[in-house]
C-alpha positions in Angstrom: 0.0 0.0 0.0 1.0 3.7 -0.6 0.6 6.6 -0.2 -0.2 9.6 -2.7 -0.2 13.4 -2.9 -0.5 15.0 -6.9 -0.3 18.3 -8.3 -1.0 18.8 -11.7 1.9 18.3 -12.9 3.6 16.2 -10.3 2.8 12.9 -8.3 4.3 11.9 -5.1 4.2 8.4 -3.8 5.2 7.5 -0.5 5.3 3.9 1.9 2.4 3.6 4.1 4.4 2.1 6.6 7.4 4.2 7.0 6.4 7.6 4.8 9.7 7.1 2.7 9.4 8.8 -1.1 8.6 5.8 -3.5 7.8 7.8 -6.4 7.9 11.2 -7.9 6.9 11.7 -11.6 6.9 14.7 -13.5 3.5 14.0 -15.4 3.4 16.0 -18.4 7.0 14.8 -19.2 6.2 11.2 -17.9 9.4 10.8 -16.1 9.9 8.4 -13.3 12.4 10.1 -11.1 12.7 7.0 -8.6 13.7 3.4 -10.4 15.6 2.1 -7.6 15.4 0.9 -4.1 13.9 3.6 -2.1 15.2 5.5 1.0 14.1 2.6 4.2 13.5 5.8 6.1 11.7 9.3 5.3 14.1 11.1 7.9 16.5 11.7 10.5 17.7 13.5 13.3 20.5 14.5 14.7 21.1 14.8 18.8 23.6 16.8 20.1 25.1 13.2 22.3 23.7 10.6 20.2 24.2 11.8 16.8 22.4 11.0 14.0 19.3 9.0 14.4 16.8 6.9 11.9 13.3 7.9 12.1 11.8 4.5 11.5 7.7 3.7 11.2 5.3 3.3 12.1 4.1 6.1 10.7 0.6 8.4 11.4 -1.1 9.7 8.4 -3.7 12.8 8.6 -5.2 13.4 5.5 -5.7 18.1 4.8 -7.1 19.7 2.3 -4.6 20.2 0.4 -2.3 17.3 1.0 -1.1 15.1 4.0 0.4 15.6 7.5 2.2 12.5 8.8 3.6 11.9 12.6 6.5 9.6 13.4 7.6 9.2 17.1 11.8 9.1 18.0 13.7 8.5 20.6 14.0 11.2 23.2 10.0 12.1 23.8 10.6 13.9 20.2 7.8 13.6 17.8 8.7 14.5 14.2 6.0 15.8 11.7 6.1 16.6 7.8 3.0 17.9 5.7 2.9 17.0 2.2 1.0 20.0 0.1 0.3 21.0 -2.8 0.7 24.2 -3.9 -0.7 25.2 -7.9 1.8 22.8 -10.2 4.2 22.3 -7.1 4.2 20.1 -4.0 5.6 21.6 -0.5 7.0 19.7 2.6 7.0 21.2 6.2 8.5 19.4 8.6 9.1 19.8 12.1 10.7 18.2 15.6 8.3 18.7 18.9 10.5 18.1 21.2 8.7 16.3 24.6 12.2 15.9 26.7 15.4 17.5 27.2 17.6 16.6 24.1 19.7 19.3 22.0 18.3 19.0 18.6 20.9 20.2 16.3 19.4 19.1 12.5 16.7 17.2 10.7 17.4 15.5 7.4 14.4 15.8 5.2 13.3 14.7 2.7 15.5 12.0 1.5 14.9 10.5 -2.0 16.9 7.4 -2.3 17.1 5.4 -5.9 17.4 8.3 -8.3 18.0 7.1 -11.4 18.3 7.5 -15.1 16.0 10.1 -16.4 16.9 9.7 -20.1 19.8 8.1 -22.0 23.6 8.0 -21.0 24.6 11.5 -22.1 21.1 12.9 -21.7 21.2 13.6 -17.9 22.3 16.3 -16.4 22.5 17.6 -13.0 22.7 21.0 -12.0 24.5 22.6 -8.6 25.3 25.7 -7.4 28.8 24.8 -5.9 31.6 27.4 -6.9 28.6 29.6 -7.9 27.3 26.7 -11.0 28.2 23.3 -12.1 27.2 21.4 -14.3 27.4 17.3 -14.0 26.8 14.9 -17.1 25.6 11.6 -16.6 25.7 12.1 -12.6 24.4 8.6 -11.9 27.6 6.8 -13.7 29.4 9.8 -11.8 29.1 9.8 -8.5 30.0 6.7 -6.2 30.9 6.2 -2.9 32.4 9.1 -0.9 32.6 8.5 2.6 35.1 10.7 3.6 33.3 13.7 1.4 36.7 14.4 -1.5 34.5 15.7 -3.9 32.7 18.2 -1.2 29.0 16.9 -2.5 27.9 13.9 0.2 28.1 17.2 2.4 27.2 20.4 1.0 26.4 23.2 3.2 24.3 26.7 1.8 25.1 29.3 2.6 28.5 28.7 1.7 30.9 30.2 -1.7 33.6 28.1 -1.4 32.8 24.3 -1.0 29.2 24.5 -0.2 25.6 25.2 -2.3 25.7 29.2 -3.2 21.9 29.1 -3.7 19.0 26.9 -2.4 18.7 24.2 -5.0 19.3 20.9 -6.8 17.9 20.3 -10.5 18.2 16.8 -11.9 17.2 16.9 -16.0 17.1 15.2 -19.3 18.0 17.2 -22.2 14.9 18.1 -24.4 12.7 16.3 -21.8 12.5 18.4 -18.3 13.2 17.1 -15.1 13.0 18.1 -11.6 13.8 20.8 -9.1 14.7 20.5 -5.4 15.0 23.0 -3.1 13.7 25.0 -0.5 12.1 28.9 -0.6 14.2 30.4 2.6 13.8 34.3 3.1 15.9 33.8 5.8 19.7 33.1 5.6 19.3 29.5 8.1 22.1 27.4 7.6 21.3 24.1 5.7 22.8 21.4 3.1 22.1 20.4 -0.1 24.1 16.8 -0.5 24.1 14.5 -2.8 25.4 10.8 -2.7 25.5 8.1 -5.6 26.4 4.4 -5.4 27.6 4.0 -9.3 24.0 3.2 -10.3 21.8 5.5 -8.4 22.0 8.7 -6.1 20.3 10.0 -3.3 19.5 13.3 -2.8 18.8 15.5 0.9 18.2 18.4 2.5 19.3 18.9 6.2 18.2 21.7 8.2 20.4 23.4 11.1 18.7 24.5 14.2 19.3 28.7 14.9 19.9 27.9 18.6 21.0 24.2 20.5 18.8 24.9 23.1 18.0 21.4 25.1 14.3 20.5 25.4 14.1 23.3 22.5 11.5 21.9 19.4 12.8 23.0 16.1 10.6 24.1 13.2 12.5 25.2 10.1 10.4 28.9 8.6 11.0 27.7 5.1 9.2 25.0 2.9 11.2 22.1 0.8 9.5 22.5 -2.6 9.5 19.8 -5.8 9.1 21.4 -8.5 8.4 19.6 -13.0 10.7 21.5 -15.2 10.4 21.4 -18.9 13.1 21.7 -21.8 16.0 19.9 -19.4 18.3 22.7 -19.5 20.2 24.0 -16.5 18.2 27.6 -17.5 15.3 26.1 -16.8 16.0 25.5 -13.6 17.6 28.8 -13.4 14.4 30.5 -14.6 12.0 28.7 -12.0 14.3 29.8 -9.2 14.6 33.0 -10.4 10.8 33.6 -10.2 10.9 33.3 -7.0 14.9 34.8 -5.7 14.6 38.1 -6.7 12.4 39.0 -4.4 14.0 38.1 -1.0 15.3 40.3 1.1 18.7 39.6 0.4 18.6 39.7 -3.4 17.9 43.7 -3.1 20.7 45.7 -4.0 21.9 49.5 -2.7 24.3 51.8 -4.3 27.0 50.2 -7.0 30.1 51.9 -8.1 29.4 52.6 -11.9 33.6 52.5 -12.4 33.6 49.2 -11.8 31.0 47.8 -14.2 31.4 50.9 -16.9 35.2 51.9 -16.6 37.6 48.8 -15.9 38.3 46.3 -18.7 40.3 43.2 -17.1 41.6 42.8 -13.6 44.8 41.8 -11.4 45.3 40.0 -8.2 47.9 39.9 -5.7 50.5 41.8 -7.4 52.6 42.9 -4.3 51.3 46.2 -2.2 54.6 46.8 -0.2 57.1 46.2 -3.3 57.8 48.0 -6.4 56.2 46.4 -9.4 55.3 49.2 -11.5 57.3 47.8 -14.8 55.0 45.3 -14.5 51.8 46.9 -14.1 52.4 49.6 -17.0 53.3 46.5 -19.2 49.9 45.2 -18.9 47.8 48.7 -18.7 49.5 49.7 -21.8 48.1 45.8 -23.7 44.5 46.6 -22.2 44.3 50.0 -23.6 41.8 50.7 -21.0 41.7 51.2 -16.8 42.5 48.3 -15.0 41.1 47.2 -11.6 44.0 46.5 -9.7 43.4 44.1 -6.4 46.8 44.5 -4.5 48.5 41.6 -2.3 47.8 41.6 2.0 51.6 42.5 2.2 50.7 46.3 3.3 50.0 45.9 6.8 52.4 46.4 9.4 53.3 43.3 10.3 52.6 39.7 8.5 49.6 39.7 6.8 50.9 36.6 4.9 50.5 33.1 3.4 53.2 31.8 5.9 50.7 32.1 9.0 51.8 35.6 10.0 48.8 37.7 10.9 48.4 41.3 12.6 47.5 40.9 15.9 44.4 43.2 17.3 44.8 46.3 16.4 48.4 47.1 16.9 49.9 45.5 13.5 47.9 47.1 10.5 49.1 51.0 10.3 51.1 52.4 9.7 50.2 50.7 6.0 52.4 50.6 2.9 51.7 50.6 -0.8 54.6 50.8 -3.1 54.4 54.8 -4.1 55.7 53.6 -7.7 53.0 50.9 -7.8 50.1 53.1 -7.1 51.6 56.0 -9.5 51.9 53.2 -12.2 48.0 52.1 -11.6 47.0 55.9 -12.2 48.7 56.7 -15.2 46.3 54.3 -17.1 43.0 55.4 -14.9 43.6 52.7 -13.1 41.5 51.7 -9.6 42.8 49.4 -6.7 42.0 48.0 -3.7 44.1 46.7 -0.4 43.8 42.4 0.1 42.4 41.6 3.6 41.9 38.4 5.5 39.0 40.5 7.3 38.1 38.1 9.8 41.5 36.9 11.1 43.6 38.0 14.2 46.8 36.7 15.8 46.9 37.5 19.0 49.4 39.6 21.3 50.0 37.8 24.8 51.1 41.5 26.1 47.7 43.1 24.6 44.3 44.4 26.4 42.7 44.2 23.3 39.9 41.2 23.7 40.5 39.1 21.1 40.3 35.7 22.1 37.0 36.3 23.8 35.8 38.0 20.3 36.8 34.6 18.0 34.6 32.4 16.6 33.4 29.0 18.0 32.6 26.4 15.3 31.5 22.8 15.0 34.4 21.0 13.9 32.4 17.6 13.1 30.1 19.8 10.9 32.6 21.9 9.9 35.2 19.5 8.5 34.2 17.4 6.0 33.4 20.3 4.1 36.6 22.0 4.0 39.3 20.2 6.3 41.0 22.8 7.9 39.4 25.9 7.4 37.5 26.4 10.8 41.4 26.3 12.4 41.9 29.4 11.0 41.2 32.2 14.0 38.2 33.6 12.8 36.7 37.0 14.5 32.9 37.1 15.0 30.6 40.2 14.1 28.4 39.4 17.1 31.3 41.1 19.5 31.0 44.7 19.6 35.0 45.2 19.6 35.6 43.3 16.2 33.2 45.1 14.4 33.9 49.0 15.6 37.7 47.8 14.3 36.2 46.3 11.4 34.9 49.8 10.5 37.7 52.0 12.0 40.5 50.0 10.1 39.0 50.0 6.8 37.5 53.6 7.0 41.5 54.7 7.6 42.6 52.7 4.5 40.0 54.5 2.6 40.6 58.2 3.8 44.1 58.0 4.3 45.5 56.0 1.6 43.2 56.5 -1.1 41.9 53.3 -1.5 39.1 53.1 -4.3 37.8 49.7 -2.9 38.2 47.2 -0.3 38.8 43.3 -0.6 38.2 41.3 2.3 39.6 37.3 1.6 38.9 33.7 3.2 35.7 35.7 4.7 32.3 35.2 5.9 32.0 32.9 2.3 34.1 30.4 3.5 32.9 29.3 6.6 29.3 27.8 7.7 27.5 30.9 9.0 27.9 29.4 12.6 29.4 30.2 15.8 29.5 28.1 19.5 30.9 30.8 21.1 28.9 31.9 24.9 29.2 35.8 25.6 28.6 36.9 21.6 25.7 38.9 21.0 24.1 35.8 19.7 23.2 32.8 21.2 25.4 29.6 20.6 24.1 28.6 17.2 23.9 29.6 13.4 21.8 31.0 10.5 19.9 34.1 10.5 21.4 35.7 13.9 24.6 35.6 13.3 24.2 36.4 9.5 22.4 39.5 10.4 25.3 40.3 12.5 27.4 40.1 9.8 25.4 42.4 7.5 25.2 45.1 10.3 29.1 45.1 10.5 30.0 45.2 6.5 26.7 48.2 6.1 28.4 50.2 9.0 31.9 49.3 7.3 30.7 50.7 4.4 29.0 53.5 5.9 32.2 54.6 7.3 34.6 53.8 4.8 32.2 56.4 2.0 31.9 59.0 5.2 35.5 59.0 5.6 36.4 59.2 1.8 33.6 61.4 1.0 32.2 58.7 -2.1 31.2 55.4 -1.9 33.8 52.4 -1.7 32.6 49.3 -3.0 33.2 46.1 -0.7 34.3 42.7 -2.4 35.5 39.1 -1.1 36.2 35.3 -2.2 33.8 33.6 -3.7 29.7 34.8 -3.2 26.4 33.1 -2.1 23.0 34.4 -3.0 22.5 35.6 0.7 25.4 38.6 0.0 23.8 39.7 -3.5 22.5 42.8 -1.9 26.3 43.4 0.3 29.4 43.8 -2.3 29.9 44.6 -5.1 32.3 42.5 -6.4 33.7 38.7 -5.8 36.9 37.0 -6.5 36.6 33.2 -8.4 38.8 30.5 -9.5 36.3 28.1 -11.4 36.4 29.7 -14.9 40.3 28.8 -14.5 39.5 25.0 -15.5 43.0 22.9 -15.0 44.7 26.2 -13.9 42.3 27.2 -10.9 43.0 26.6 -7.3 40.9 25.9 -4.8 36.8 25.8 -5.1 37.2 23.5 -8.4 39.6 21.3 -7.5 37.7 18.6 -6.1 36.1 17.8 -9.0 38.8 18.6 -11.4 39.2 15.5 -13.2 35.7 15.6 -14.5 36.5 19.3 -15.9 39.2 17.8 -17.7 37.6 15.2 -19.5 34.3 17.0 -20.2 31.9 14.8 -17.3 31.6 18.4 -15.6 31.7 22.1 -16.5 30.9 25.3 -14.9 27.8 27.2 -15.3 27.3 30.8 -14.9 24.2 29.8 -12.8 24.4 32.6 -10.1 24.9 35.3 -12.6 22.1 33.9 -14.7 19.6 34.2 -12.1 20.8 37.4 -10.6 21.4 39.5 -13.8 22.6 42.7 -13.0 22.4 43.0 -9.2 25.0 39.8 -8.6 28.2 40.7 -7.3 30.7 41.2 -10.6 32.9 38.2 -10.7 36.6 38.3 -11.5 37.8 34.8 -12.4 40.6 33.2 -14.9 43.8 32.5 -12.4 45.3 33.5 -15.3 48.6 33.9 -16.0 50.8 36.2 -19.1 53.2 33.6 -20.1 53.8 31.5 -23.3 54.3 28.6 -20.7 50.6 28.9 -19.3 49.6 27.0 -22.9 46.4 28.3 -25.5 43.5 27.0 -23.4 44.4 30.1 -21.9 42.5 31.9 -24.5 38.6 30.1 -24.1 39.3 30.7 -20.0 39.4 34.5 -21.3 36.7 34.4 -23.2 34.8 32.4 -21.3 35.1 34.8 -18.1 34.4 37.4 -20.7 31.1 36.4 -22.5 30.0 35.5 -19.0 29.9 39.1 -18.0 32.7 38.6 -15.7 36.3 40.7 -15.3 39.3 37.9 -16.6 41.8 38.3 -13.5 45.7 38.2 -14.1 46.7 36.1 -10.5 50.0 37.0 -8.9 49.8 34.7 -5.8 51.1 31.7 -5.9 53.9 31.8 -8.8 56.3 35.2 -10.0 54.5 38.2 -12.3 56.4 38.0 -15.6 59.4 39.0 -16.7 59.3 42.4 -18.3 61.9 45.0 -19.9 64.8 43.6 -17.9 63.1 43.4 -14.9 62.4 40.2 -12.5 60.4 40.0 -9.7 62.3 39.0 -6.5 61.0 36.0 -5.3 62.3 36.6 -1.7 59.9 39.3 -1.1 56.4 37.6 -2.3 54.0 36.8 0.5 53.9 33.2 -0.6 56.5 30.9 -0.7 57.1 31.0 -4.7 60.5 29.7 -7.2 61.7 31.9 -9.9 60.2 30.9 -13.4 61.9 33.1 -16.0 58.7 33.1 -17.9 58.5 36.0 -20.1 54.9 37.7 -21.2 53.4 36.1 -24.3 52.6 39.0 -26.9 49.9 37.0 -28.4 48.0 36.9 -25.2 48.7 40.5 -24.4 47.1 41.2 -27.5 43.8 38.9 -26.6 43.9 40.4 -23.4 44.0 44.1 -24.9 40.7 42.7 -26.9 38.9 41.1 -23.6 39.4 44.5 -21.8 38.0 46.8 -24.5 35.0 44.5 -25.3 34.3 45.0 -21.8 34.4 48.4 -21.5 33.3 49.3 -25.3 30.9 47.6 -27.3 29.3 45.0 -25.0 29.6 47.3 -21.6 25.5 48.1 -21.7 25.1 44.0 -21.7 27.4 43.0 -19.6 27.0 45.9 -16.9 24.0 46.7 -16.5 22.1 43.6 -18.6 20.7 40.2 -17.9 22.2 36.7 -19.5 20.1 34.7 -21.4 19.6 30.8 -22.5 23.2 30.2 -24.5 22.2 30.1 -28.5 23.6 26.6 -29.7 26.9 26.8 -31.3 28.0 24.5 -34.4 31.7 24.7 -34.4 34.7 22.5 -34.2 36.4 21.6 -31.0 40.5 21.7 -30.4 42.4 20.7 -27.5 44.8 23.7 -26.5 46.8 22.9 -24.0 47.1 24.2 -20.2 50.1 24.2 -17.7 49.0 24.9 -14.0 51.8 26.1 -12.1 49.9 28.9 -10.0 49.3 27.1 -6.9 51.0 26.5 -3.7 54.3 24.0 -4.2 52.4 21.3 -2.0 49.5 21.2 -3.8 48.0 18.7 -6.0 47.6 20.3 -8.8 51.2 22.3 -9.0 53.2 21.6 -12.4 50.8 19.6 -13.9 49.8 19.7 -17.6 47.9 18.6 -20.5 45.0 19.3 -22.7 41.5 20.0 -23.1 38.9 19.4 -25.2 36.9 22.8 -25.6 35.1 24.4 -28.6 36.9 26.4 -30.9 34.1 29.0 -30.9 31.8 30.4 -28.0 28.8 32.1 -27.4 26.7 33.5 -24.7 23.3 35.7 -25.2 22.6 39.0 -23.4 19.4 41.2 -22.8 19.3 44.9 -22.2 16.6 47.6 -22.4 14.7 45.1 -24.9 17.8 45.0 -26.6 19.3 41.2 -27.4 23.1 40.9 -28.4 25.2 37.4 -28.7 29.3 37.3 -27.2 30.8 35.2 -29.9 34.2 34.8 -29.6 36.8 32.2 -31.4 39.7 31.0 -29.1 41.5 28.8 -31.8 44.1 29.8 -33.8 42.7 29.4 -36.7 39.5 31.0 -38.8 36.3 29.9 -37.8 32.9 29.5 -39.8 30.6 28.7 -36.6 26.9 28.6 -36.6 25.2 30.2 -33.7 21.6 29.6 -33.8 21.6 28.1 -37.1 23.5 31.6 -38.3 26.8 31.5 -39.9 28.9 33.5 -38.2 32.6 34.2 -39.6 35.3 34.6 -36.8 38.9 35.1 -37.7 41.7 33.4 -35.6 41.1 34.7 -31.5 39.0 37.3 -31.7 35.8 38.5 -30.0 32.5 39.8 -31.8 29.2 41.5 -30.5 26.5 40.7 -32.7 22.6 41.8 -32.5 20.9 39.3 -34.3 
């Protein structure tokens, strides 16, 4: 016997006995979403002692109006509800833990859909994520296997979080030319959750878990926010992006404030952690004279002080930032092309002085290591300061206004932020209680607004705030975010777990947050790119691709030497990083491409890409090539340092843009030969690495 709720478009099926998902089919597409064994339980629990718990039947069904309520009864005196409702062509789950006894309830898994398998044909299926910002996996049920230790950062993927977590609230699993289905949940708060998926080599699972705000014991927990299942049509990752969008735009958080018009309108290309504290300026007059055009310039953490380093040097309090130093040569070097910049920050990171009054091991962070760590090892060790102390955030403000008034800075950068972490915090004596989710990420909004608000007071205009990486919930807070995904092979960090299936074509990114933002997401600057004939052609479609995708391409000075220039060499003794001399020179044929990504952005596609809103990508009938790609940007321990290869990519791209009721197509041919592409069943003649606007 079973269970049933229907929409119009969808049917859910459930087991009597235990209220575990049987069956969902998308009826107008007759898909079967479930074809294997299905979940043995509809949910779990987790206690603060005991861990996670099975919610096993029997289980009560109430029948509504509208749809079902069941009861299930767990250990502790907790009773666990979910209601089942329909809701026009969708179908909504509530769910929520009445807790009868004095157990810490600290998440509820729910709903768990077991069994997921094909929806079409092998090289049909796709499904669609919003780690790194968008991703794209091919044939996910012959891709994902067993993970327990969570490698590939997607058994446990925690929202909101940019950097190895879910940067919006959904899952879509589709055919191609069929539809498919959409999973995720309509929060207008910012509660911490996770979106994880899990295959076995023939089918997957996919669940949501929900955090509770506050572990309170004998507290009942009742997430604000419905689960919704959703039938798409057409079984394209837009689709998905569309149905979300419907509904994104108008949260709270997706409303955006002032923007600085230079740095959508006026800068062409950017660079990123060309040394503050050294001179450099042969170097960046090289590349502002190839872009032709003002460059944003975001400059290494080597100005403070003391430390402010990738060898675990950090200022400590307040003491260690100012007096500051930038490189008088650099910034001189930056203005002679119109140039902006920026100072790097770790924003949220203190050392601390033994000798010192200043309270800042009372003001750090608290996390949950067991929650925190399969998601990014590591990362919680880092000595994180929380907004919910009064003394970080007046510092917060005072420090940055200074760097703004006093040293001119145009913007502010703040790194390994409030992106990278799960918005949660243990700590007792905060002004928050020990928990996560919308208290403490309000606490961070109030510190960057009156960061803000000081930093334009003391300059007099506005300074536009940016960090690593983005979720949805900071749309309405920066103005700009840093990126490594469009690197491909090159990129460090948020693409690297999965960076074998970039390489042979079972993954790809997706500009899925920019799609469904438009104009009011964050402008992403992405590439890891480097200048030198070394770096190998694929080089040229990660351009283009950062291009066409209405972000700025990045030139990355972190992890390996800036190019040799004139005579000149940079000095690898003074970098930040622990780096080797390269001798590469710069590659004139890339400068050249690069002078052609920078104008683009600024000339004839500026309206579309600064102010307009992506559309479905037109289908492209080209050839493809495999350029070739050598990573050696990246620390000397890590896994992908000095390797290399190539890549199967298409020779010629394309991306669609609306503005004012105006549509325009990128094309852009990153092969070094001439190109006769059809885009939309157009020819479209491209010769050898160059980039067209075209209103068709």
């Amino acid at each position: 016997m079973s269970l049933t709720v229907s929409s119009p478009r969808l049917r859910l099926t459930l087991d009597e006995s235990t209220g575990a998902i049987t069956s969902l089919v998308h009826l107008g597409a007759d898909l079967e979403l479930v074809s294997g064994a299905p979940s043995p339980v509809a949910l779990r629990v987790e206690l603060a002692d005991l861990g996670w718990v099975d919610v096993p039947g029997p289980v009560r069904m109430i029948p509504l109006g509208d749809g079902l309520r069941l009861h299930w009864e767990a250990v502790r005196d907790i009773t666990l509800s979910a209601d089942i409702l329909v809701r026009g062509d969708d179908l909504l789950l509530r769910v929520a833990a009445v807790n009868g006894g004095s157990a810490t309830i600290e998440r509820i898994r729910s709903p768990i859909i077991a069994g997921i398998g094909r929806l079409g044909s092998r090289g049909q299926d796709e499904l669609t994520h919003s780690h790194a910002s968008g991703f794209l996996f091919h044939d996910p049920v012959d891709l994902f296997v067993p993970d327990p230790d969570n490698h590939r950062r997607l058994e446990q993927n925690p929202y909101p979080e940019g950097f190895a977590g879910s940067t919006m609230q959904l899952l879509a699993y589709q055919a191609r030319g069929r539809g498919g289905f959409l999973l995720g949940t309509e929060d207008a708060g910012r509660a911490l959750k996770w979106f994880d998926i899990a295959g076995d080599g023939a089918h997957l699972t996919m669940s949501i878990t929900h955090k509770a705000s506050a572990l309170v014991p004998g507290a009942s927990f009742e997430p604000a926010y419905p689960v919704v299942l959703a039938a798409l049509d057409g079984g394209r990752w837009t689709d998905a992006a569309d149905r979300y969008r419907s509904w994104a735009l108008g949260q709270p958080w997706a409303q955006t404030g002032p923007r600085a018009r230079w740095l959508r309108e006026e800068v062409g290309i950017c660079t990123f952690g060309v040394s503050a504290r050294h001179d450099r300026s042969t170097w960046l007059r090289t590349v502002g004279r190839a872009a032709g055009v003002p460059i944003f310039h975001v400059l290494g953490p080597d100005w403070a002080t003391r430390g402010h380093d990738y060898r675990g040097n950090l200022p400590r309090g307040r003491q260690d930032w100012f007096p500051a130093v930038f490189h008088p040569a650099n910034l001189a070097a930056i203005s002679e092309h119109g140039g902006r910049w920026a100072p790097f920050e770790f924003d949220l990171l203190s050392g601390h002085d033994e000798e010192s009054d200043e309270p800042v091991l009372a003001s750090r962070m608290a996390h949950h290591a067991a929650q925190s760590d399969p998601t990014d090892p590591g990362i919680m060790r880092f000595p994180f300061m929380c907004p919910g102390t009064g003394y970080w955030r007046d510092w917060h403000a005072e420090r940055d206004a200074r760097l703004a008034a006093e040293y001119g800075a145009d913007a502010i950068y703040y790194d390994i932020s409030l992106h990278n972490m799960l918005m949660q915090c243990l700590a007792a004596g905060h002004d928050h209680a020990p928990g996560s989710g919308e208290p403490l990420a309000a606490l961070f909004e109030r510190m960057y607004r009156d960061t803000s608000t000081a930093m334009s007071a003391a300059a007099g205009r506005y300074v536009p705030m940016g960090t690593e990486v983005m979720t949805e919930t900071s749309v309405g807070l920066f103005d700009y975010s840093q990126h490594r995904a469009d690197g491909g092979p090159y990129a460090s960090f948020e693409p690297v777990p999965f960076r074998d299936w970039i390489l042979d074509g079972r993954a790809e990114r997706i500009p899925l947050l920019t799609y469904v933002f438009g104009e009011r997401a964050p402008l992403r600057m992405d590439g890891w790119a480097k200048l030198s004939p070394e770096a190998g052609d694929l080089w040229y479609w990660v351009a283009a691709t950062v291009l066409l995708e209405g972000g700025l391409l990045e030139v990355n000075g972190e992890f390996s030497p800036l190019e040799d220039v004139d005579g000149w060499t940079e000095d690898v003794t003074e970098s930040y990083a622990r780096i080797v001399t390269r001798g590469f020179g710069m590659d004139p044929a890339k400068l050249d491409f690069l002078g052609q990504v920078a104008r683009t952005r600024v000339g004839p596609a500026n309206a579309w890409l600064a102010r307009g809103r992506m559309l479905p990508p037109p289908v492209v009938e080209a050839p493809t090539i495999e350029p070739d790609w050598f990573a050696y940007n990246a620390g000397q321990d890590h896994s992908m340092y000095e390797t290399r290869g190539t890549m199967r990519v298409p020779s010629v791209l394309a991306r669609a843009w609306r503005v004012d009721g105006r549509d325009a197509w990128l094309v852009a041919n990153v092969s070094d030969q001439r190109q006769v592409a059809r885009v939309d069943d157009r020819p479209v003649d491209l010769p050898a690495r160059t980039i067209q606007l075209i209103e068709p």
